[in-house]
N, CA, C and O of each residue as an XYZ file, in Angstrom:
500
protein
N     123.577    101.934    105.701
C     122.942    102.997    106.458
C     123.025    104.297    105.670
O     124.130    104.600    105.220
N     122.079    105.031    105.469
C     121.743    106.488    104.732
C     121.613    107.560    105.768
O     120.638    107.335    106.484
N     122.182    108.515    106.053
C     121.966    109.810    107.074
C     121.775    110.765    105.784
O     122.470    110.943    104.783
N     120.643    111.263    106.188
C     120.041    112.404    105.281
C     120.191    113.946    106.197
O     119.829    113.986    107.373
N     120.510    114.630    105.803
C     120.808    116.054    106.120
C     119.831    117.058    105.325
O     119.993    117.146    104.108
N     118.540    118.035    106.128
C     118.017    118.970    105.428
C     118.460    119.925    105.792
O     118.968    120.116    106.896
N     118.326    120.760    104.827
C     119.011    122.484    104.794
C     117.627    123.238    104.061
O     116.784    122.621    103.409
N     117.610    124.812    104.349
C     117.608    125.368    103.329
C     116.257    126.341    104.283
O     115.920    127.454    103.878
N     115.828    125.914    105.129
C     114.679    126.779    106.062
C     114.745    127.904    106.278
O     115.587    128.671    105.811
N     113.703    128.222    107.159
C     113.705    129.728    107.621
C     112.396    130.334    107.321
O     111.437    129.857    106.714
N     112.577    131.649    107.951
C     111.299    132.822    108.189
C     111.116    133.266    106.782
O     112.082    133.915    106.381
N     110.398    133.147    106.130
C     109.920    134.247    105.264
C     108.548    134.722    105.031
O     107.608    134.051    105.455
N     108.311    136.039    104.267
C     106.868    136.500    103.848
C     106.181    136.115    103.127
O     106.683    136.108    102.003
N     104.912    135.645    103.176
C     104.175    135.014    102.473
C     104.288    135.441    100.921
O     104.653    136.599    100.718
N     104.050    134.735     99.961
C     104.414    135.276     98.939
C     105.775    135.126     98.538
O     105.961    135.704     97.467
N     107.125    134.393     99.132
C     108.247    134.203     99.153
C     108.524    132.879     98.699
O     107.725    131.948     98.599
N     109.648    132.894     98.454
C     110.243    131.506     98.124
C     111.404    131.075     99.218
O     112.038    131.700    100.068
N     111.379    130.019     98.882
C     112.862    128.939     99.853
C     113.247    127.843     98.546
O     112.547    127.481     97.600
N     114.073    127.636     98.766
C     114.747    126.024     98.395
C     115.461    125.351     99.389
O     116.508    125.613     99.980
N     114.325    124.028     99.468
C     114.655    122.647    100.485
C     116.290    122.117    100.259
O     116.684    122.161     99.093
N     116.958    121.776    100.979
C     118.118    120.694    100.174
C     118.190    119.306    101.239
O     118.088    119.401    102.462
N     118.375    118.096    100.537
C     118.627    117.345    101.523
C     119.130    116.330    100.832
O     118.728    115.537     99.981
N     120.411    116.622    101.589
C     121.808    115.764    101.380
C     121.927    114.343    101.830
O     121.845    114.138    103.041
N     122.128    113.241    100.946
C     122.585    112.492    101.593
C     123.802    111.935    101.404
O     124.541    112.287    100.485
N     124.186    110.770    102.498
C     125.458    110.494    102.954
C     125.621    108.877    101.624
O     124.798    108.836    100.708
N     126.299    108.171    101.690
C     126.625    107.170    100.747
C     126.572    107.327     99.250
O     126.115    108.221     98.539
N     127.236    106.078     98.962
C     127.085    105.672     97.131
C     125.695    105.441     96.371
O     125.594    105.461     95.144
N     124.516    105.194     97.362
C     123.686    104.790     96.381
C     123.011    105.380     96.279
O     122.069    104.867     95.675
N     122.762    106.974     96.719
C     121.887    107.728     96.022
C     121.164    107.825     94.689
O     120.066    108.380     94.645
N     121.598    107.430     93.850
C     120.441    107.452     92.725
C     120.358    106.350     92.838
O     121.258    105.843     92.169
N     119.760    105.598     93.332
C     118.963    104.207     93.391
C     117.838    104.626     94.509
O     117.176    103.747     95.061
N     117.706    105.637     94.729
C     116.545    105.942     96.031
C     115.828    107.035     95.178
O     116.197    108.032     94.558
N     114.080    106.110     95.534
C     113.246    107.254     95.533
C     112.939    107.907     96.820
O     112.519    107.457     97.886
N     113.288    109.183     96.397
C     113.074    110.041     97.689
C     111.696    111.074     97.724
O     111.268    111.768     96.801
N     111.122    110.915     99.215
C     110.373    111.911     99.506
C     110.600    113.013    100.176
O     111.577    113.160    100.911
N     109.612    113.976     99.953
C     109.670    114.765    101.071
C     108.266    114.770    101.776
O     107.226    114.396    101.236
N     108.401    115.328    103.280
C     106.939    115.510    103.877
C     107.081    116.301    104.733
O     108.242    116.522    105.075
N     105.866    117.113    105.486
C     105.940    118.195    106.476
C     105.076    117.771    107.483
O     104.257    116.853    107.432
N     105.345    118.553    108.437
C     104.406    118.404    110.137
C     104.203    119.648    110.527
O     105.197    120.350    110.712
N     102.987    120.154    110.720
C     102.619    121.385    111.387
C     102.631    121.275    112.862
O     102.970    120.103    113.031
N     102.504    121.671    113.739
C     102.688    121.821    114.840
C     100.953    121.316    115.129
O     100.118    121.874    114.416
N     100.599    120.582    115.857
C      99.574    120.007    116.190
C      98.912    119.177    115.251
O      97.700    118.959    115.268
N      99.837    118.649    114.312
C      99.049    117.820    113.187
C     100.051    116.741    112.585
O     101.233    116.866    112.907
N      99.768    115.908    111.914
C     100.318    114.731    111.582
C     101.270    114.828    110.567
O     100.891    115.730    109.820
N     102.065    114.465    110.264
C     102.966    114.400    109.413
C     102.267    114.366    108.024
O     101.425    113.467    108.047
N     102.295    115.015    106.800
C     101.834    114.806    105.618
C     102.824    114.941    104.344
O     103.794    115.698    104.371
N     102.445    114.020    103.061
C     102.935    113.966    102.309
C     102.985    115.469    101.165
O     102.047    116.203    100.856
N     104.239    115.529    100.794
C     104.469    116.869     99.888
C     104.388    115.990     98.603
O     103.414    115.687     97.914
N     106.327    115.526     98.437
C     106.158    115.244     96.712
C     107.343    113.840     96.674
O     107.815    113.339     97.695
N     107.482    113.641     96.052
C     108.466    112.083     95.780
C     108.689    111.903     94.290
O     107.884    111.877     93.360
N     110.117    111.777     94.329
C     111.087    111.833     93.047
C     111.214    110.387     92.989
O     111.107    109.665     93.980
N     111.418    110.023     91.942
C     111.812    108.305     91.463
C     113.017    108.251     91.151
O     113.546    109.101     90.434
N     113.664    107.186     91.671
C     115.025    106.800     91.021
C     116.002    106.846     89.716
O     117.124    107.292     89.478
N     115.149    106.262     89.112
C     115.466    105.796     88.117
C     114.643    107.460     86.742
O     115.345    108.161     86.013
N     113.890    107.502     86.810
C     113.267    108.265     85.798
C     113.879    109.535     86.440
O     114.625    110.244     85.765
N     113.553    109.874     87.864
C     113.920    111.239     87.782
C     112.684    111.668     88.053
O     112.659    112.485     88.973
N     111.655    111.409     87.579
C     109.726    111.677     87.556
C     109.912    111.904     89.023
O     110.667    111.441     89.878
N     108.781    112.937     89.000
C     108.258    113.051     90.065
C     106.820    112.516     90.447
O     106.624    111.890     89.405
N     105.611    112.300     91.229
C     105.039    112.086     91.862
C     104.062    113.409     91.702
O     104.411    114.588     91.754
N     102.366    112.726     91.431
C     101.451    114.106     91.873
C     102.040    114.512     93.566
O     102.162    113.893     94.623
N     102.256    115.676     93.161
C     101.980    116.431     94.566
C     101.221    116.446     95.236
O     100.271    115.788     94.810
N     100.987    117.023     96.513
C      99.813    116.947     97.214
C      99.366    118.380     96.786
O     100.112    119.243     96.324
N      97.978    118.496     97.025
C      96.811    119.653     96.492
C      97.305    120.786     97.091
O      97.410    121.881     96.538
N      97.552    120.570     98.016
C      97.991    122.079     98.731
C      99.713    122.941     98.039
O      99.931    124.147     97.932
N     100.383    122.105     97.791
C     101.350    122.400     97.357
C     101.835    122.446     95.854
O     102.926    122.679     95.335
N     100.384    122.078     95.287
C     100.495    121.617     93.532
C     100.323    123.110     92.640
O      99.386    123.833     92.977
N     101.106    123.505     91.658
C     101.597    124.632     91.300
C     103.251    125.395     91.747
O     104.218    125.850     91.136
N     102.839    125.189     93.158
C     103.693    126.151     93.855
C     105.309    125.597     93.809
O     106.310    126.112     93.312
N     105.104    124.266     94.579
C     106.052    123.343     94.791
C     106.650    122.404     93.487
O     106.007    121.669     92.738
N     108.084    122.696     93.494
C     109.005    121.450     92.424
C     110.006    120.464     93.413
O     110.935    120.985     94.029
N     109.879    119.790     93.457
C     110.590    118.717     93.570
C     111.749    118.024     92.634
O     111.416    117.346     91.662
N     112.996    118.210     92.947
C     114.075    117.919     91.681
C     115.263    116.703     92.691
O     115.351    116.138     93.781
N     115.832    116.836     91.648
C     117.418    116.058     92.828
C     118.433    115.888     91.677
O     118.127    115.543     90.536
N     119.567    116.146     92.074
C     121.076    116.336     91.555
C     121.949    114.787     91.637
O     122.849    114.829     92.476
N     121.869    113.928     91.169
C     122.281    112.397     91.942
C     123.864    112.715     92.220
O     124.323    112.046     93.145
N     124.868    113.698     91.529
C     126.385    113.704     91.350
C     126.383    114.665     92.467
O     127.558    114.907     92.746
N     125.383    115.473     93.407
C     125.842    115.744     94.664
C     125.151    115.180     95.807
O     125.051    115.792     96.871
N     124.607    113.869     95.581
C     123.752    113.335     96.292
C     122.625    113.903     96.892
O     122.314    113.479     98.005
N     121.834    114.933     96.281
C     121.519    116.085     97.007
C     119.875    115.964     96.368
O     119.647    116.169     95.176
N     118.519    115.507     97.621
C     117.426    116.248     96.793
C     116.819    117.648     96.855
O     117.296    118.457     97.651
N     115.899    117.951     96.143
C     115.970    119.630     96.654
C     114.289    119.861     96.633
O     113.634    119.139     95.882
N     113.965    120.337     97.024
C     112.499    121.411     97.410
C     112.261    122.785     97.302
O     112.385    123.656     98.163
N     111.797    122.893     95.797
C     111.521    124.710     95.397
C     110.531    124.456     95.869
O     109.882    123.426     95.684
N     110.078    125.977     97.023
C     109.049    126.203     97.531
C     108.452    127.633     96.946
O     108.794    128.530     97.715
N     107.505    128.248     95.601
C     107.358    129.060     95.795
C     106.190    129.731     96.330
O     105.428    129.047     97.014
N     105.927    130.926     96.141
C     104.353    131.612     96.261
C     103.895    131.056     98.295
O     102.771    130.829     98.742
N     104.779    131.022     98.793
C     104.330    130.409    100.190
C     103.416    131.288    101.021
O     103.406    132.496    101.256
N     102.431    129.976    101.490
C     101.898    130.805    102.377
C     101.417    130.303    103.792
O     101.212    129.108    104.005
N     101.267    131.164    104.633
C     101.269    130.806    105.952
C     101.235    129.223    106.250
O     102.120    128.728    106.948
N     100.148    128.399    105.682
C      99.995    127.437    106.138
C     100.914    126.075    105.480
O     100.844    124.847    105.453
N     101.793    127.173    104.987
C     102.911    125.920    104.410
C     104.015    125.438    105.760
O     104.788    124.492    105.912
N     103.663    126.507    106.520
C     104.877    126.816    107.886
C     104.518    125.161    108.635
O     103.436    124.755    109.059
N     105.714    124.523    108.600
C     105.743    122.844    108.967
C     107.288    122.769    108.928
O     108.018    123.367    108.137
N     107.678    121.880    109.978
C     109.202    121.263    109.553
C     109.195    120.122    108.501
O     108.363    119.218    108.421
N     110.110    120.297    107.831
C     109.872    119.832    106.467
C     111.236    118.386    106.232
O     112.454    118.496    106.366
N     110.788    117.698    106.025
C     111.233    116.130    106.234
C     111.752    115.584    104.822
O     111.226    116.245    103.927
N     112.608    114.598    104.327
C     113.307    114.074    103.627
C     113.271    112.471    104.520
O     113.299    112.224    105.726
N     113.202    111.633    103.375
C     113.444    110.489    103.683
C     113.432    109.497    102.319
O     113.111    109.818    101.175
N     113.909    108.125    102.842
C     113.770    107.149    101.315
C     112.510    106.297    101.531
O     112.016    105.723    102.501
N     112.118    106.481     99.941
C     110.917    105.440     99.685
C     111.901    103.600    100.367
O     113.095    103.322    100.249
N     111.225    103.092    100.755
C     111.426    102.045    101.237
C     110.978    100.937    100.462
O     111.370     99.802    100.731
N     109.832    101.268     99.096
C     108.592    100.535     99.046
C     107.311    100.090     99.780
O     107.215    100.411    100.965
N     106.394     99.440     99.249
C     105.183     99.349     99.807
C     104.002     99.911     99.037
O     104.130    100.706     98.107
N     103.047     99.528     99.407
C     101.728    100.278     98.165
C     101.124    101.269     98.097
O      99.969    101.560     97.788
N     102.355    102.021     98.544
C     101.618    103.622     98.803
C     103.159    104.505     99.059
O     103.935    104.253     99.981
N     103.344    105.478     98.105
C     104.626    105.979     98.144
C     104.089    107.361     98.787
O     104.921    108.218     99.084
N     102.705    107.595     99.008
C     102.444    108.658     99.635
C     102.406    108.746    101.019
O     102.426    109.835    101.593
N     102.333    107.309    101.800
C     102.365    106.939    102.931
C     103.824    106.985    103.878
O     104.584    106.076    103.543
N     104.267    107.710    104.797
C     105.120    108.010    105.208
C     105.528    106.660    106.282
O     106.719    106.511    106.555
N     104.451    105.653    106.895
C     105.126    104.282    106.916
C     106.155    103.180    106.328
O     106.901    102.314    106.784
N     105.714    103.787    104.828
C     106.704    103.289    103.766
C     108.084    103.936    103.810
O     108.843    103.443    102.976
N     108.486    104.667    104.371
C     109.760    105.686    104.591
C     110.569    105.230    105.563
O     110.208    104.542    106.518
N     111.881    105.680    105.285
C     112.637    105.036    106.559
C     113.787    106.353    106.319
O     113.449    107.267    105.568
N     114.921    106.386    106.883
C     116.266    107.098    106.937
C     116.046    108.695    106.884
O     116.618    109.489    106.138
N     114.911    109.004    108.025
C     114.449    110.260    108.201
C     115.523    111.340    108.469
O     116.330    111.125    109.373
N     115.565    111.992    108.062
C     116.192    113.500    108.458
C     115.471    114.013    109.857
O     114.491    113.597    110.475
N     116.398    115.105    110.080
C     116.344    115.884    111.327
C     115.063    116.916    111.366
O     114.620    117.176    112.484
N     114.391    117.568    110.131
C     114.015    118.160    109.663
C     114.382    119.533    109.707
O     115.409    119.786    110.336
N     113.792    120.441    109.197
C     114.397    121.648    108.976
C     112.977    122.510    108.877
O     111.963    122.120    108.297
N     113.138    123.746    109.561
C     111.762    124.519    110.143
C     111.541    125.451    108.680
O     112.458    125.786    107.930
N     110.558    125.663    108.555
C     110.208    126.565    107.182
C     108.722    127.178    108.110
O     107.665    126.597    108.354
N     109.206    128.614    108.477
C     107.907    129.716    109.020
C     107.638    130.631    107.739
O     108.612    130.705    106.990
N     106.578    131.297    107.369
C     105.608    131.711    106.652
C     105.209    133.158    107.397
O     104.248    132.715    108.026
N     105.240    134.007    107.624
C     104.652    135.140    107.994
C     103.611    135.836    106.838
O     103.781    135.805    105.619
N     102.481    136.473    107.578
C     101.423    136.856    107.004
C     101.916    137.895    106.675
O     101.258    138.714    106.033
């Protein structure tokens, strides 16, 4: 069993930065590719970015977040992380961590399992 813990949210001005963190619990952290994904408030859960196990590589981003957003992870604090910069309003979503599970689509959040609590990230104009 994996319990994932996100940190790192909050209010800021557009044009601002955050860094995501999301901790997890056990030994086998670097054997998980991990994602992240967000949910706006009246809309579906969508894919951000996804780190690989083994390489470390990351995953095209999604369009909206490509430039802005890095995706990294630390395996010796079990910890993945989410630089968010240049934000803007419509980045404001609770922002999700979970493990690739496999399946034929690592962008697909079906493929995910050992969800986090999420953690709120607001955007002011």
């Amino acid at each position: 069993q994996v319990q994932l813990v996100e940190s790192g949210g909050g209010l800021v001005q557009a044009g601002g930065s955050l860094r995501l963190s999301c901790a997890a619990s056990g030994r086998s952290f670097s054997s998980y590719t991990m994602g992240w994904f967000r949910q706006a408030p009246g809309k579906e859960r969508e894919f951000v970015a996804a780190i690989f196990s083994r390489s470390g590589a990351a995953t095209p981003y999604a369009n909206s977040v490509k430039g802005r957003f890095t995706i990294s992870r630390d395996n010796a604090k079990n910890t993945a992380y989410l630089q968010m910069n240049s934000l803007k309003p419509e980045d404001t979503a609770v922002y999700y961590c979970a493990v690739f599970m496999g399946g034929s689509s690592i962008y697909a959040d079906r493929n995910y399992n050992y969800w986090g609590q999420g953690t709120q990230v607001t955007v002011s104009s």
